[in-house]
C-alpha positions, 0 to 999 in steps of 0.5 A, a space after each residue: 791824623 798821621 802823615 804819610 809819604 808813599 803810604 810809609 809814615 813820615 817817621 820812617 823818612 825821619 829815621 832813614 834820614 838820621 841813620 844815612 847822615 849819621 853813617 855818613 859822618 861817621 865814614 867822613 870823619 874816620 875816612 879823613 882822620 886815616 886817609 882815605 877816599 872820605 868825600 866818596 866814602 861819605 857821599 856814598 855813605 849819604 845814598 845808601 845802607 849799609 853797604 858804604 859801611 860794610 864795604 869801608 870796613 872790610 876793604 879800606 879799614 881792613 877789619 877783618 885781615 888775620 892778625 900776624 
């Protein structure tokens, strides 16, 4: 018997839910030791992937900026 939640199996839902928080910690965490937004890049982080992310490296972190 499986579980299912909208017709999805439920470890899909623990899946989901283990990426967002892992993402989201990340950005708390790295967003705090470098000193940026890191409750807004954390919360946003919490809803939705991988945006927060991609976004937090291009324009906060500034990832991919040419080298001098």
């Amino acid at each position: 018997m499986t579980h299912n939640i909208h017709g999805q199996p439920l470890w899909t839902l623990i899946l989901v839910v283990i990426i967002l928080l892992c993402q989201s910690t990340w950005l708390f965490l790295d967003g705090r030791k470098r000193g940026y937004r890191y409750w807004f890049w954390s919360l946003w982080g919490l809803i939705q992937c991988p945006f927060p992310l991609l976004f937090y490296l291009i324009f906060a972190r500034k990832v991919f900026r040419s080298k001098p």
